[in-house]
N, C-alpha and C positions, 0 to 999 in steps of 0.2 A: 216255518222255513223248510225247503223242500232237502235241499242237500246235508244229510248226516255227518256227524262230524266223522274222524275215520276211527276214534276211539268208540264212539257209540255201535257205528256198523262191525266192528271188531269184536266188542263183547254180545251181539246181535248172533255174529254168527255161531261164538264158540257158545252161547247161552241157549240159545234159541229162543223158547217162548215163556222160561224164567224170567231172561233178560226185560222181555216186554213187559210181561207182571211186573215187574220192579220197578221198572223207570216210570208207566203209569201211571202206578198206584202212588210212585211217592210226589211225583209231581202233579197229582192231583190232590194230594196231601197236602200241599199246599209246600212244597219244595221245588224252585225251579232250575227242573234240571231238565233235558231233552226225551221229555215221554212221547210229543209227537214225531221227533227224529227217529226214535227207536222204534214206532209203529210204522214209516216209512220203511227203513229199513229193510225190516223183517216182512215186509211185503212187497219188496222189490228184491229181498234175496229166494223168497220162497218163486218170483216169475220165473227168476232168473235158473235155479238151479234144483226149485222143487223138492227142497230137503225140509222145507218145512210146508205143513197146509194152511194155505189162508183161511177156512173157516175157523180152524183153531186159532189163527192169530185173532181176526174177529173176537173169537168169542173172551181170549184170554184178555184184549186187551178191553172190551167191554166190561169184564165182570172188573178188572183193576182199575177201570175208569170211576166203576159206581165205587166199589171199596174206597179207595183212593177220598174222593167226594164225602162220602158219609164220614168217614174219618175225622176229614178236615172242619166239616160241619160240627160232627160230635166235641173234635178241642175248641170251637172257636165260640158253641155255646156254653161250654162249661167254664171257659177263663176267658174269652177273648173281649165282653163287654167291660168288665173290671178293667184292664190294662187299658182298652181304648177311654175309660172315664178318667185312671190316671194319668197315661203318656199323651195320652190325642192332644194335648194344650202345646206337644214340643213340636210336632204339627203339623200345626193348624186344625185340630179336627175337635168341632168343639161339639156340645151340645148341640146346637142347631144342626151343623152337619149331621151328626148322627141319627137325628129326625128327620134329616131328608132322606136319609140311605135306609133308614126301616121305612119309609113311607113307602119308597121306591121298591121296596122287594114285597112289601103287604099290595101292591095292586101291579106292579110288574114284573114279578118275582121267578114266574114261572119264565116268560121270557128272559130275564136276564141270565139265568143260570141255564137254560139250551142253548142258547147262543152266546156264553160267553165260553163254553165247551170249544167253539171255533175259534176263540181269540187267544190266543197267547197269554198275554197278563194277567184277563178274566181267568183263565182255565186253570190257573194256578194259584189262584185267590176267592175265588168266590165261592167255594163252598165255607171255605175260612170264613168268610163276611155274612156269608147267608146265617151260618149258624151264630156267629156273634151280632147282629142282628135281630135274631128273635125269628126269622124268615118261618115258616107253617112247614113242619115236618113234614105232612105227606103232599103238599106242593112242592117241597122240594127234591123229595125221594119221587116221586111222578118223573118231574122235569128231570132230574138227575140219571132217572137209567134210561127215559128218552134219548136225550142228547149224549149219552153214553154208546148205544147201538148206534146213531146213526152215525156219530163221529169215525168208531170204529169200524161198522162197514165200508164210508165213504172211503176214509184215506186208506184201510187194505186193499179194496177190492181198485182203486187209483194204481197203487204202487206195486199191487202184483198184476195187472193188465199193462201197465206201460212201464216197466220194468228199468229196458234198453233208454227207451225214449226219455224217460224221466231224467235218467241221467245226464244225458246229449242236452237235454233244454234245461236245465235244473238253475244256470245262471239266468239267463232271461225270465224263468217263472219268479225266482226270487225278486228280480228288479217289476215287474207286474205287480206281485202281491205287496215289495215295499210300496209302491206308486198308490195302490188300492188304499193301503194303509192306511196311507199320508192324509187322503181325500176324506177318507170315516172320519177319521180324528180330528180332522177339525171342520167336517158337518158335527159330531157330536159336540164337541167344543162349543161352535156356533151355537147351535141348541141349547145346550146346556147353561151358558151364559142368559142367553132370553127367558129361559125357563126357571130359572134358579129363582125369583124370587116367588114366582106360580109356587112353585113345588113349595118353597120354606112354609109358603103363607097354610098350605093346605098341611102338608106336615103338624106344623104348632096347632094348627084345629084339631090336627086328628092325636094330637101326645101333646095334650095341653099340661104345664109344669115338666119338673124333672124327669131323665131318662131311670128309670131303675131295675 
């Protein structure tokens, strides 16, 4: 979402580049709260008014991306398989599920996690999932400060070059990117549905008996 809320832009300015550490890091912690809002922000107050540097934003909100990420990874290997073997039945997330979702990060793993860096939901969850999972530490730590930099360059060096403009079109972008949305979600869906018993089959081949 491009338009900040005016509490996020508010503590953006009086915080400056804390602000951005924080909201990153913990929404990539696996807390969702407006880490990409506050990266907007703060690079569209720094076009605007130049009291902050974008490369520092950059940099700050890169290294609270990767933090952020590792974090979320480190709790969800150490407790998050336990919990999903007890709750996942309230649900629906059973065994089989959870061999398709380690399947899916053992051969598309790196993928999911730089590009789920651009998705809302994902970016707030999947290092949670990668690490409760089992995902390959330094595939995930590769792909994690990858799509860490790039995430952060893009959207700073975006919101402090069109500052103004961002503003002025900030309804229309949001109604584009819901529209875009709409269209992923349910190509993935589609997919996902045809594919789901492909994946199960090869899953249970590849974690033949229980998950432990």
């Amino acid at each position: 979402m491009l338009r900040p809320r005016m509490s996020t832009t508010h503590v953006i300015h009086s915080y400056g580049y804390l602000a951005v550490f924080v909201f990153v890091a913990i929404e990539s912690l696996g807390v969702p709260i407006p880490g990409e809002s506050a990266l907007i922000a703060a690079g569209a107050y720094a076009g605007e008014t130049h009291k902050l540097n974008p490369w520092l934003i950059f940099l700050v909100a890169a290294v609270a991306a990767t933090a952020g990420n590792i974090a979320g990874y480190s709790i969800g290997r150490k407790g998050g398989f336990p919990l999903a073997l007890r709750y996942g039945s309230k649900i629906r997330l059973d065994q089989h599920k959870l061999k398709v979702g380690r399947y899916v990060l053992d051969t598309q793993g790196s993928k999911v996690v730089f590009f789920g860096r651009f998705v809302s939901v994902l970016r707030t969850y999947v290092a949670f999932l990668a690490g409760t999972l089992d995902m390959r530490w330094h595939r995930f730590v590769v792909a994690t400060v990858a799509a860490a930099l790039a995430w952060a360059g893009i959207y700073t060096a975006l919101a402090y070059d069109a500052a103004g403009t961002l503003k002025r079109l900030s309804g229309t972008v949001d109604l584009a990117l819901a529209g875009v949305a709409v269209v992923v979600v349910v190509a993935v869906l589609f997919v996902v549905r045809h594919q789901v018993k492909r994946l199960g089959d090869r899953a249970e081949a590849a974690y033949p008996g229980p998950l432990v």
